[in-house]
BAVEXTOR-413050 format. One record per residue (C-alpha): residue number from 1; residue in three letters; x, y, z. Coordinates in pm, whole numbers, plus 50000, padded with zeros to 5 digits. Each point is the difference from the previous one (the first is absolute). Layout:
REM BAVEXTOR-413050
+-----+---------+-------+-------+-------+
: num : residuo :    c1 :    c2 :    c3 :
+-----+---------+-------+-------+-------+
: NUM :     ALA :     X :     Y :     Z :
...
+-----+---------+-------+-------+-------+
This chain:
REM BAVEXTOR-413050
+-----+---------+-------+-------+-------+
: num : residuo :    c1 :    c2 :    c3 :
+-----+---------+-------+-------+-------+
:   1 :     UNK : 19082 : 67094 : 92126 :
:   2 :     UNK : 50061 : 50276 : 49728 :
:   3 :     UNK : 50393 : 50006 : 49895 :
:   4 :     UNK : 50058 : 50372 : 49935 :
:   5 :     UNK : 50352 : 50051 : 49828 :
:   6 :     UNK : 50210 : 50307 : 49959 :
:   7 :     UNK : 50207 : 50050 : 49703 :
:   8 :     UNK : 50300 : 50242 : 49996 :
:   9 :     UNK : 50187 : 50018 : 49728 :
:  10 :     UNK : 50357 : 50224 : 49921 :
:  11 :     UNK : 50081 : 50322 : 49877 :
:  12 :     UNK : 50270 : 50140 : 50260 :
:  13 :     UNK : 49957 : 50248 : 50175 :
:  14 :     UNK : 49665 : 50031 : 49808 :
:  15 :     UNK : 49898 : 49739 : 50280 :
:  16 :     UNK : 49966 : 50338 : 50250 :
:  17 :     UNK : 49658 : 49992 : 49849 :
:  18 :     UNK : 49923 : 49674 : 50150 :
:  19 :     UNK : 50040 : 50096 : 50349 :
:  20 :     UNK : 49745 : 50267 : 49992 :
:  21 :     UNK : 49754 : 49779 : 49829 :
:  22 :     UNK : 50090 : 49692 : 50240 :
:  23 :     UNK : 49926 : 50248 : 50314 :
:  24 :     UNK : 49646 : 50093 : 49824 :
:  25 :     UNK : 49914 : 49633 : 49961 :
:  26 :     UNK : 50064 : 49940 : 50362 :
:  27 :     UNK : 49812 : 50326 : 50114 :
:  28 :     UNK : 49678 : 49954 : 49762 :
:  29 :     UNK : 50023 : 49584 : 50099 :
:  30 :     UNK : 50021 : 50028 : 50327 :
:  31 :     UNK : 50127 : 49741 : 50039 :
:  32 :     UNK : 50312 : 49938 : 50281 :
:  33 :     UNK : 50040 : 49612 : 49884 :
:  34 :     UNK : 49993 : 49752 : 49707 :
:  35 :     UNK : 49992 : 50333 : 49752 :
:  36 :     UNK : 50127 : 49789 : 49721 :
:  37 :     UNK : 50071 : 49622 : 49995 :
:  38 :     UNK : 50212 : 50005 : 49731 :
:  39 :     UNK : 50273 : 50243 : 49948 :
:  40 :     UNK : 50224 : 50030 : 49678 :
:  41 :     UNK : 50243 : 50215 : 49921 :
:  42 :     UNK : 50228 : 50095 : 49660 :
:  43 :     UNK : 50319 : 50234 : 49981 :
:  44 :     UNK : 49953 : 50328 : 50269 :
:  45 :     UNK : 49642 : 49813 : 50109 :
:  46 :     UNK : 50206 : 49680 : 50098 :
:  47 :     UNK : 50126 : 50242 : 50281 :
:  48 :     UNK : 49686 : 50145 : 50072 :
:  49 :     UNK : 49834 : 49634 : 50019 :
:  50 :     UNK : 50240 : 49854 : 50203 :
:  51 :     UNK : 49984 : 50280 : 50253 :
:  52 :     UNK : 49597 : 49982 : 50017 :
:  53 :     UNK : 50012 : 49582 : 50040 :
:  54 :     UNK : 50295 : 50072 : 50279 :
:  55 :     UNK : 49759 : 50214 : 50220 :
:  56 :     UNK : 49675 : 49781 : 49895 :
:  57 :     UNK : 49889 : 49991 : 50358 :
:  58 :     UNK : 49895 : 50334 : 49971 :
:  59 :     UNK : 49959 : 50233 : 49688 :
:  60 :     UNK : 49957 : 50299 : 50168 :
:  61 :     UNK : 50355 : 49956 : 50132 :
:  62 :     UNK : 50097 : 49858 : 49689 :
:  63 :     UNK : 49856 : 50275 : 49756 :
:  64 :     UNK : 50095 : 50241 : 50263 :
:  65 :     UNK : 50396 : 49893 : 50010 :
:  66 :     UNK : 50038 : 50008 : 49629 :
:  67 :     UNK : 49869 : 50307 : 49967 :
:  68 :     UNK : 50207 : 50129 : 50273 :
:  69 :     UNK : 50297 : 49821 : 49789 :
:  70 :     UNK : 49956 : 50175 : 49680 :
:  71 :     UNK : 49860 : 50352 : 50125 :
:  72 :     UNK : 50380 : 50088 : 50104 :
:  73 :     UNK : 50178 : 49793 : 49737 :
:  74 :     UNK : 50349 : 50082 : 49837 :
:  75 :     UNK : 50202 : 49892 : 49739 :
:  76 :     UNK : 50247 : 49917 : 50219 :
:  77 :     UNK : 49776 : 49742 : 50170 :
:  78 :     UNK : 49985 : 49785 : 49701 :
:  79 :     UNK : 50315 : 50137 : 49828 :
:  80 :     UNK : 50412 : 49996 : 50091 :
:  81 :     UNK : 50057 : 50364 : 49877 :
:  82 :     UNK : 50356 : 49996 : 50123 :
:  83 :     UNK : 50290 : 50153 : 49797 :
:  84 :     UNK : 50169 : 49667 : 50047 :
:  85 :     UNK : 49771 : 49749 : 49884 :
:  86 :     UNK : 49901 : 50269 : 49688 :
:  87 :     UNK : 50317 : 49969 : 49904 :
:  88 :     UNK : 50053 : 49673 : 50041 :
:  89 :     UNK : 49677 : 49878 : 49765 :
:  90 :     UNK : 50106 : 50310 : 49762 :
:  91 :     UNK : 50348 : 49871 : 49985 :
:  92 :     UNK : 49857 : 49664 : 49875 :
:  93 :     UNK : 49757 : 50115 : 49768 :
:  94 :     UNK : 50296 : 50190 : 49812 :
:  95 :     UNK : 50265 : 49728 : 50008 :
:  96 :     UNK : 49714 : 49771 : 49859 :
:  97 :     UNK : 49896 : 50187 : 49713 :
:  98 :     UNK : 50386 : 50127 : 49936 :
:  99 :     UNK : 50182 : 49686 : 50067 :
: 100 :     UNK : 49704 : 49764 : 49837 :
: 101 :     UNK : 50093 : 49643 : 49970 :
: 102 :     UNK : 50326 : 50009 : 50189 :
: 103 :     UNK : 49801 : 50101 : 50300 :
: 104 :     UNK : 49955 : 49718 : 50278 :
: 105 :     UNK : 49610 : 49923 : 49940 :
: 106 :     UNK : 49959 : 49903 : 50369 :
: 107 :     UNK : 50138 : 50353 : 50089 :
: 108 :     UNK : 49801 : 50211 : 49755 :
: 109 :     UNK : 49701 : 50223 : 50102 :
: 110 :     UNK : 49677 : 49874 : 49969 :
: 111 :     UNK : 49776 : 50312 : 50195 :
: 112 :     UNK : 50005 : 50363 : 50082 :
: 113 :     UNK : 49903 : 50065 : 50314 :
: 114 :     UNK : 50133 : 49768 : 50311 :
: 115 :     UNK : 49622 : 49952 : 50209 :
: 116 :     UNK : 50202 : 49818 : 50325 :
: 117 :     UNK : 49840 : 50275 : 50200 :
: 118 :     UNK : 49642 : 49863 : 49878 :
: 119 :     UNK : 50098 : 49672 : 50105 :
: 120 :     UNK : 50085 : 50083 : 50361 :
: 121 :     UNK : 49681 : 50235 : 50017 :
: 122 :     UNK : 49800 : 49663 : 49911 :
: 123 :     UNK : 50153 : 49803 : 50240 :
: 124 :     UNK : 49951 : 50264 : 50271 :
: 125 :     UNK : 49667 : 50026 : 49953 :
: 126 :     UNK : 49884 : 49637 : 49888 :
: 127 :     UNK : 50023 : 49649 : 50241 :
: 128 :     UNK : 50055 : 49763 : 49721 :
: 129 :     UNK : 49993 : 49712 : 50236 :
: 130 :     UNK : 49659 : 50129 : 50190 :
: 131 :     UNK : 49873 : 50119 : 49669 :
: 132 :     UNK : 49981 : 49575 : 49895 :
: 133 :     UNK : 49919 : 49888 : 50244 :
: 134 :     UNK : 49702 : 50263 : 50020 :
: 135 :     UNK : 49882 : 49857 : 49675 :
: 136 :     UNK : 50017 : 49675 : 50076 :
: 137 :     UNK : 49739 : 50055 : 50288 :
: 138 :     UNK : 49769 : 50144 : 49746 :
: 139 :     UNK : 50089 : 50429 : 50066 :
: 140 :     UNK : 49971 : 50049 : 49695 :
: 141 :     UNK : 49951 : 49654 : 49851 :
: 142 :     UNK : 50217 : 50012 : 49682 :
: 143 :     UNK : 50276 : 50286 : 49916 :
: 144 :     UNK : 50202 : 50004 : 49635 :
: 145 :     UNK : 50268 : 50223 : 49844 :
: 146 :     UNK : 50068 : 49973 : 49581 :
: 147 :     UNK : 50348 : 50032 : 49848 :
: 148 :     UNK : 50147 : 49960 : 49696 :
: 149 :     UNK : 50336 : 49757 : 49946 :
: 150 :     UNK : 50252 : 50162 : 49771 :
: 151 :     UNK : 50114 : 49658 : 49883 :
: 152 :     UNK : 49677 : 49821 : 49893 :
: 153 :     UNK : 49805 : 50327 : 49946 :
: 154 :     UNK : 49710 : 49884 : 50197 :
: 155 :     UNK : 49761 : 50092 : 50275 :
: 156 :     UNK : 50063 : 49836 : 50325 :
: 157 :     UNK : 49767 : 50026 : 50260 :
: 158 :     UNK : 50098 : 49877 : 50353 :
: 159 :     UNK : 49723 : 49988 : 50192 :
: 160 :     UNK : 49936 : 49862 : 50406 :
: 161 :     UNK : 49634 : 49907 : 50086 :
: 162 :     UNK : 49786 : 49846 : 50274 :
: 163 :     UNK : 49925 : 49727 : 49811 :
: 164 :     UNK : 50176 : 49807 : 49770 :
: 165 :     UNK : 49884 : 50043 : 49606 :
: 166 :     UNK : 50062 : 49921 : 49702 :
: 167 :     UNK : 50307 : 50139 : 49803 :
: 168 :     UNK : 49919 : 50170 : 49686 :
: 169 :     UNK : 50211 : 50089 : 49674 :
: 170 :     UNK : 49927 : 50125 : 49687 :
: 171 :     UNK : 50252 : 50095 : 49672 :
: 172 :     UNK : 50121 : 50331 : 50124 :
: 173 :     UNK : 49975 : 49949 : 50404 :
: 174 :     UNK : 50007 : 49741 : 50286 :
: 175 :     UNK : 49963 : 49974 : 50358 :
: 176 :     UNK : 50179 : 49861 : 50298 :
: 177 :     UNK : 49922 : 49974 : 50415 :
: 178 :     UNK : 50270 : 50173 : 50148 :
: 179 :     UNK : 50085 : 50131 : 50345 :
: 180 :     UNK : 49964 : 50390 : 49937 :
: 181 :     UNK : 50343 : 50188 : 50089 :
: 182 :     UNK : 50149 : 50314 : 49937 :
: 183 :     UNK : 50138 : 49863 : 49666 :
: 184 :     UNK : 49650 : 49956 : 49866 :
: 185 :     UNK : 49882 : 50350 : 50033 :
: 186 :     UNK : 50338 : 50186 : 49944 :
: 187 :     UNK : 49979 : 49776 : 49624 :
: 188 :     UNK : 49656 : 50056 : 49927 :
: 189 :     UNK : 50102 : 50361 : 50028 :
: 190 :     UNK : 50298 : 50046 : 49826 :
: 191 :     UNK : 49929 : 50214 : 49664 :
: 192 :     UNK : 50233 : 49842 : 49770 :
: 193 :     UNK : 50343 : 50178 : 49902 :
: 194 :     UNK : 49861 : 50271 : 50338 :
: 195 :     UNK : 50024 : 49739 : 50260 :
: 196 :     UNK : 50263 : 49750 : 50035 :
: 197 :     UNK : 49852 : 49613 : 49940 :
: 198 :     UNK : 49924 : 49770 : 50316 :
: 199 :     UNK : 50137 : 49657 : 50025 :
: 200 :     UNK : 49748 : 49725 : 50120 :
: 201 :     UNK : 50121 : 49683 : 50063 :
: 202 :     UNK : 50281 : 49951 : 49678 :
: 203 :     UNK : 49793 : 50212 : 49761 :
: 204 :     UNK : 49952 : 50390 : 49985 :
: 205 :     UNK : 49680 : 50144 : 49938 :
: 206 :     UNK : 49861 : 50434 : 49932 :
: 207 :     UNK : 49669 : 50179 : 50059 :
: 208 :     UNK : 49710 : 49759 : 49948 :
: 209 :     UNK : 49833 : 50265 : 49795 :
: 210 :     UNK : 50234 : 49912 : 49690 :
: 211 :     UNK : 49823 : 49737 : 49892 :
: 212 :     UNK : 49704 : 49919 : 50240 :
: 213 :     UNK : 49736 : 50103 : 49739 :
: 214 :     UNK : 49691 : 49843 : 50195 :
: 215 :     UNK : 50077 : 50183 : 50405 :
: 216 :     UNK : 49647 : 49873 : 50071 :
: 217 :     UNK : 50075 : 49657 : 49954 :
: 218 :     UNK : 50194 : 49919 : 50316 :
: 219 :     UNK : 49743 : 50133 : 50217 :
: 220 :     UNK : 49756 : 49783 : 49794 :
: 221 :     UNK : 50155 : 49666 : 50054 :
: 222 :     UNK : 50077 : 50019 : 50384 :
: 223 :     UNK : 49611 : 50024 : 50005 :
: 224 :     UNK : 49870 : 50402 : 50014 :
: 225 :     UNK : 49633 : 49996 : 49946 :
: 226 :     UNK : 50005 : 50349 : 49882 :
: 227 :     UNK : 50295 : 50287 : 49947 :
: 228 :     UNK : 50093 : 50316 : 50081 :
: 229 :     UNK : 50249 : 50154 : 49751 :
: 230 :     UNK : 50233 : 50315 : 50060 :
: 231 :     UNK : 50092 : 50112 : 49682 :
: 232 :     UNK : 50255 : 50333 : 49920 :
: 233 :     UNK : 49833 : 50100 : 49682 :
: 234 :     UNK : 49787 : 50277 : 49964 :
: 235 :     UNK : 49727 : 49955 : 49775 :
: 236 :     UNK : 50073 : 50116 : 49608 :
: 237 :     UNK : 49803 : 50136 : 49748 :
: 238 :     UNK : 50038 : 49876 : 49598 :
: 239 :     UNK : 50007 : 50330 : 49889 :
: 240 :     UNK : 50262 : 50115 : 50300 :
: 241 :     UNK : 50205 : 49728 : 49864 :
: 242 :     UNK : 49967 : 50077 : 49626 :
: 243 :     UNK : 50045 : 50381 : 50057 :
: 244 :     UNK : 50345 : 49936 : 50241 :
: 245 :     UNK : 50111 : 49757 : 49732 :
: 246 :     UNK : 49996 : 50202 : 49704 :
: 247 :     UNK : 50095 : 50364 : 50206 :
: 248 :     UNK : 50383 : 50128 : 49894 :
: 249 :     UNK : 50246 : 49880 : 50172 :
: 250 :     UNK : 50412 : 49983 : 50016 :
: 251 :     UNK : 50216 : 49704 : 49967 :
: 252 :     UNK : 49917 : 49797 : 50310 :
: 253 :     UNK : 50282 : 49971 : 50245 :
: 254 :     UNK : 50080 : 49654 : 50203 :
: 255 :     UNK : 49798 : 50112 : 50291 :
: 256 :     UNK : 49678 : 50058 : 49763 :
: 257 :     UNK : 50058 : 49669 : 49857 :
: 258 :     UNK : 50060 : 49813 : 50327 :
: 259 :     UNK : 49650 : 50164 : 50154 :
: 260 :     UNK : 49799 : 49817 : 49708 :
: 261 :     UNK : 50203 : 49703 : 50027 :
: 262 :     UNK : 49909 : 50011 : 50392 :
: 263 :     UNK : 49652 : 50060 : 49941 :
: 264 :     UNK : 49993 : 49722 : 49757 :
: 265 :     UNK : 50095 : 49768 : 50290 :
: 266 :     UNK : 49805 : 50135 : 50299 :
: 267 :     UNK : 49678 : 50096 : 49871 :
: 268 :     UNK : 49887 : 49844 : 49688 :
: 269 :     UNK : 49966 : 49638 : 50168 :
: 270 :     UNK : 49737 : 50066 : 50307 :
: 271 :     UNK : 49761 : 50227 : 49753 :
: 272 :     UNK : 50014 : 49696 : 49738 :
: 273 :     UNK : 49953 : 49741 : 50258 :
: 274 :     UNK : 49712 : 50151 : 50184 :
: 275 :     UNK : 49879 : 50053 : 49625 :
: 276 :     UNK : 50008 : 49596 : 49961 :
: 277 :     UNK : 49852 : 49933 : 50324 :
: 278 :     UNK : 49694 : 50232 : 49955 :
: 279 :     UNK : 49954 : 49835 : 49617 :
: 280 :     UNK : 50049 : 49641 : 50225 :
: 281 :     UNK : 49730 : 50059 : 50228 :
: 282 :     UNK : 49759 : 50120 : 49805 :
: 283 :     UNK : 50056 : 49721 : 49819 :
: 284 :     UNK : 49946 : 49776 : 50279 :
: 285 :     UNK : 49693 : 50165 : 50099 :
: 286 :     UNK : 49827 : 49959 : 49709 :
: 287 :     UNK : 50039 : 49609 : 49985 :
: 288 :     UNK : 49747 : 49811 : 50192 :
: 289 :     UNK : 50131 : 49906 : 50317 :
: 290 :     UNK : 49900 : 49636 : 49932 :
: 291 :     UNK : 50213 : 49957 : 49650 :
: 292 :     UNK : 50293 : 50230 : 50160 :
: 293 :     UNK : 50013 : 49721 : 50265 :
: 294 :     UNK : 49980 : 49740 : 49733 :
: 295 :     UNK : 50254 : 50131 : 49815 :
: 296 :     UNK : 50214 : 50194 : 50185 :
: 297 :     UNK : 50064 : 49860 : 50315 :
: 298 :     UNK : 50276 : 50237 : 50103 :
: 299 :     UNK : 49887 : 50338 : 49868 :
: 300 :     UNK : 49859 : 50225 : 50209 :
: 301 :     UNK : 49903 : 50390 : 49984 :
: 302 :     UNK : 50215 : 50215 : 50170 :
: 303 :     UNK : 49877 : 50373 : 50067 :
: 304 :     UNK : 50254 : 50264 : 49938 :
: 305 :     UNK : 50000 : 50357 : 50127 :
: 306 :     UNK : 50320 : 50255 : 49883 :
: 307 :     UNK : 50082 : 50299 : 50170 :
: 308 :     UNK : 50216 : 50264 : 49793 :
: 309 :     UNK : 50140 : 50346 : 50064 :
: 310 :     UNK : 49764 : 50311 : 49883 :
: 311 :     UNK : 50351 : 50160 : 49863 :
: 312 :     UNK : 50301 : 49926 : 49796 :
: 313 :     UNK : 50265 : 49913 : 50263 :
: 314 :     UNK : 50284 : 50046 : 49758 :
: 315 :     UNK : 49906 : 50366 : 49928 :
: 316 :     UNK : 49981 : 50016 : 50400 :
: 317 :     UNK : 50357 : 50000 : 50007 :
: 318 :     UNK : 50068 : 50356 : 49813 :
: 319 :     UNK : 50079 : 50156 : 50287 :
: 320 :     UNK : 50183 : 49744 : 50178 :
: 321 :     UNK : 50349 : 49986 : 49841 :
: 322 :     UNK : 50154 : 50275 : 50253 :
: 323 :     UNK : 49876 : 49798 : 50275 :
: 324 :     UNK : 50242 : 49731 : 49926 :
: 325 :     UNK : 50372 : 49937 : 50133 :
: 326 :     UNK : 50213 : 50192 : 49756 :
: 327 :     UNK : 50167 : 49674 : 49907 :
: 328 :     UNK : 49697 : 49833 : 49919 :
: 329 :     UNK : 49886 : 50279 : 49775 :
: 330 :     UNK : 50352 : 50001 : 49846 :
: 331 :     UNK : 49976 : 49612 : 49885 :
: 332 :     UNK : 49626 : 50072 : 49883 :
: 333 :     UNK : 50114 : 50329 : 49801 :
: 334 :     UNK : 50255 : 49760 : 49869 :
: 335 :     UNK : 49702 : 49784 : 49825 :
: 336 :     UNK : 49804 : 50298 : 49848 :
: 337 :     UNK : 49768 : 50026 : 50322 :
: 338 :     UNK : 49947 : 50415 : 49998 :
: 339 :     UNK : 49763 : 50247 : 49945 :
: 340 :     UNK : 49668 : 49811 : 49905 :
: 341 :     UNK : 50210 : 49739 : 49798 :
: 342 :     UNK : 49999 : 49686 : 50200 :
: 343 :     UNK : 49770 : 50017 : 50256 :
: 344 :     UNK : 49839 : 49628 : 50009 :
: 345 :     UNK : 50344 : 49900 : 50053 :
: 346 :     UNK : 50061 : 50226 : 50281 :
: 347 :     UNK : 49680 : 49888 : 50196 :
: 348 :     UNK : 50119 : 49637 : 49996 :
: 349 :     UNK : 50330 : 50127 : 50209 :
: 350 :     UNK : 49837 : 50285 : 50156 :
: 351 :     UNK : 50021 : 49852 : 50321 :
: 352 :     UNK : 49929 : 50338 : 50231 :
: 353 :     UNK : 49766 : 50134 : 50240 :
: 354 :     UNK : 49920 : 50307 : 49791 :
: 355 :     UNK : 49924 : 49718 : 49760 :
: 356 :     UNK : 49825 : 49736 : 50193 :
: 357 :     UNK : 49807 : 50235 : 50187 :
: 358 :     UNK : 49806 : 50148 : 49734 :
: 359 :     UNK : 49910 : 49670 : 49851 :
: 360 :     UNK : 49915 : 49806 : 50327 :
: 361 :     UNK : 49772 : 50341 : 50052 :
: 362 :     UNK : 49831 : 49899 : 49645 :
: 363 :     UNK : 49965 : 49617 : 50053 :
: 364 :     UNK : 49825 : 50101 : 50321 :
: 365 :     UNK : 49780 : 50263 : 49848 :
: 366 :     UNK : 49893 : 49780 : 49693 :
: 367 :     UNK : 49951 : 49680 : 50188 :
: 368 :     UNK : 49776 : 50151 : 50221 :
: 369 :     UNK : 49782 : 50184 : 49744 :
: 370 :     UNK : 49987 : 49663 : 49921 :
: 371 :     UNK : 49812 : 49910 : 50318 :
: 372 :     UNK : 49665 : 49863 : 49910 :
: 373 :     UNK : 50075 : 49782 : 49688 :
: 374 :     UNK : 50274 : 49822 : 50196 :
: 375 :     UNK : 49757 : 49926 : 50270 :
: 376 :     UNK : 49779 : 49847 : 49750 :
: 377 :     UNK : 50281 : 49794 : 49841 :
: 378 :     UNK : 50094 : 49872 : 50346 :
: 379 :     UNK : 49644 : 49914 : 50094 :
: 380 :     UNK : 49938 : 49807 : 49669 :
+-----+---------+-------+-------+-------+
């Protein structure tokens, strides 16, 4: 039997996008069972994953809830927005930076935005203990998150299969069988110095997009045959890039800065990965089968299909800032996020049905105009 994997990876509320595409894949598949065998998730896709391998039994019902989930999404489901707590993380922030060194370090401020609402909307909506015990009867047969430890700087992967396998680690990253929880998926999603860090076990760990610069990898070794990739990226032109890199410009604020910073982390890795794989496999295929077996006992080709928005889903967000709480748009003001200044940064908070809406419209749209060549890919 064919492993087919899926591959989410993060980007916020970016991961909107996602959900249309996931519903497309279902309706063009047709498929009401065993869509994909092995489901991965990194950063906002950790949430998306664990959602889809929590409702396994049947992806119409599973693409069908999530979409239902995000299509009426606010900031205050994945945000506390109160006046209280505000003040509260502002109030440390400023006696941090004033009082320095004779601050209590335990006591200091280490995030933004409180996301305890996010945590309680996962918990409402995920059976942690029926979601193992699902994978351990083989529906799906292997499900992994990525994150990123702030103390050793690596990628952990925690990972619960059918099967046991083989651990794997490498320089940068590592992997681990775990019982998936709550605490898995609310760290794999936490956008450093946004989101406040997750504790697992005595170490705390951030969104696995940080440093997870191979997101294909996991689905690889829990044994995917060939992979489906979501990415957030639209597709860029050299001379788009050249001619928005030399255009005048003012002094960038923090906001500016913090959107290419963000899109360093979230989309850079899956584009280079699925760059490597594609270079791998033709590789592979090009060896006689005989001599690859000789040699290689282990390596194996794995086919790789991305999907990718039509659109920039940073400029998306132009119109978006009066949507938002007034508080939240106050804090994001704060960091430079106005006008047309700031706008990848805003889409990675964005968290808003006149947000989500339009890009769970696109990923649906594009996936499907897909149709045919994802048929093919699935019938290899």
């Amino acid at each position: 039997m064919t492993r087919l994997g899926i591959a989410l990876t993060g980007g916020g509320a970016r991961a909107a996008y996602q959900v249309g595409a996931l519903r497309a894949l279902y309706e063009i598949m047709q498929e009401d069972k065993d869509l994909f065998h092995v489901i991965t998730g990194n950063s906002a896709g950790a949430i998306n994953a664990v959602y889809l391998a929590a409702h396994a039994h049947s992806w119409d019902v599973a693409t069908g809830q999530l979409w239902d989930l995000w299509k009426d999404i606010h900031p205050q489901n994945v945000f506390d927005l109160g006046a209280l707590t505000i003040g509260k993380l502002g109030g440390k922030w400023l006696s941090g930076t004033v009082l320095g060194g004779l601050k209590s370090k335990g006591n200091m401020a280490n995030h933004l935005l409180d996301t305890s609402p996010l945590r309680q909307l996962i918990e409402k909506e995920i059976d942690f203990k029926s979601l193992n015990a699902a994978i351990k009867s083989g529906k799906p047969q292997a499900f992994a998150v990525s994150t990123t430890n702030l103390y050793s700087g690596s990628s952990v992967v925690f990972h619960n299969n059918q099967n046991p396998i083989e651990e794997w680690a490498r320089s940068d990253r590592f992997s681990t069988e775990a019982e998936i929880t709550s605490d898995h998926i609310m760290a794999s999603s936490a956008i450093p110095l946004f989101f406040p860090p997750v504790q697992i076990g005595d170490s705390w760990f951030a969104d696995g997009c940080v440093r997870q610069t191979t997101p294909l990898s996991p689905a690889i070794h829990l044994g995917a045959d060939k992979i489906i990739a979501i990415g957030i990226r639209a597709p860029h032109t050299q001379e788009a890039m050249r001619e928005k890199a030399f255009a005048k410009n003012r002094n960038p604020a923090i906001g500016q800065i913090a959107g290419v910073l963000m899109n360093a982390v979230f989309l850079d890795a899956l584009e280079s990965d699925v760059e490597r794989l594609s270079r791998i496999n033709h590789t592979i295929y090009n060896i006689d089968k005989q001599k690859r077996e000789e040699l290689y006992k282990n390596l194996r080709p794995v086919p790789i299909l991305m999907l990718r928005p039509s659109q920039d889903l940073g400029m998306m967000t132009a119109q978006l800032s009066k949507e938002l709480p007034t508080i939240l748009r106050y804090l994001l003001k704060g960091i430079g996020v106005s006008g047309d200044e700031g706008l990848d940064l805003l889409s990675y908070l964005a968290f808003d049905k006149s947000y989500s809406r339009p890009l769970m419209a696109l990923g649906h749209s594009d996936t499907l105009a897909r149709s045919e060549e994802i048929k093919k890919f699935i019938e290899l």
